[in-house]
N, C-alpha and C positions, 0 to 999 in steps of 0.2 A: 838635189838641185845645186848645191853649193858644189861639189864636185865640176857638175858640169858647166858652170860659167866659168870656174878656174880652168878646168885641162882640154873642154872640147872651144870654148868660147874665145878661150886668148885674154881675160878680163882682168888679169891677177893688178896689174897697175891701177885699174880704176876701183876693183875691189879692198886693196889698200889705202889708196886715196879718201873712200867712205869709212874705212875704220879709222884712218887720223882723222877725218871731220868729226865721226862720233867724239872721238876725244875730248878734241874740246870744248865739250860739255860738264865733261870731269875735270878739267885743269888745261886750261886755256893758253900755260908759258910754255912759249915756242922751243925753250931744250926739251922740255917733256914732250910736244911735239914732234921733236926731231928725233928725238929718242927712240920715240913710238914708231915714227916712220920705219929708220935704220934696223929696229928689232921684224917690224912686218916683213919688210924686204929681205932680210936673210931666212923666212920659213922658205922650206921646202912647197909645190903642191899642197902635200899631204899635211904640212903643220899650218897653213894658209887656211884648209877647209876644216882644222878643228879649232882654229882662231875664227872662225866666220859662224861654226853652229855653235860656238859659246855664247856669241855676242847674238843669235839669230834676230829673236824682234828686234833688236833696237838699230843693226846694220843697215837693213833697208828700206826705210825713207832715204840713209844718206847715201846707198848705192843710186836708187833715182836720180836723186841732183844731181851727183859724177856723170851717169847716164846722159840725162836733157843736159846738161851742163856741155858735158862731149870737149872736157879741156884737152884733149890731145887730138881733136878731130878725126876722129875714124869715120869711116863710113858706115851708116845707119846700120848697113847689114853685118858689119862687124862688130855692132855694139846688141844686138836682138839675135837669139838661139834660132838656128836653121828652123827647129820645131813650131817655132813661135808666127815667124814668119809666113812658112807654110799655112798655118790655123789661120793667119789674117789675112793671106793673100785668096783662102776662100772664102771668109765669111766678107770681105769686099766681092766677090764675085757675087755671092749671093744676093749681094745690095744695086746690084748693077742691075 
């Protein structure tokens, strides 16, 4: 899963954004912060999605709130996996 919201999704910005939120919960000073950011943002993919099944339970609750949050305003369909989509766009047809 982690994979695919990094490389098929486009998500790596708001994926890192939920792992500085988790932070500070650990240490709440904004150079630790920044730190944390600067270090996220220089993984590669592949060091993004083993920074993300380290952290797995605890990362998303706060990928949600980046998520409904939607501080860089994407559009819906850019923030929800094609797969996902699909699944909800028939189980609303079935409700129709």
């Amino acid at each position: 899963f982690e994979a695919e919201i990094v490389k098929a999704c486009g998500l790596k910005d708001e994926i890192i954004d939920a792992l500085v939120d988790r932070a500070k919960d650990h240490n709440p000073n904004e150079k630790y912060l920044a730190a944390k950011r600067v270090k996220l943002e220089s993984l590669d993919d592949d060091g993004l999605i083993a920074e993300m099944r380290r952290a797995k339970t605890s990362y998303s609750g706060f990928l949600a709130d980046v998520l409904t949050q939607n501080r860089r305003k994407k559009p819906r369909e850019a923030l929800v996996p094609k797969a996902y989509q699909n699944a909800f766009s028939k189980v609303e047809n079935w409700l129709k």
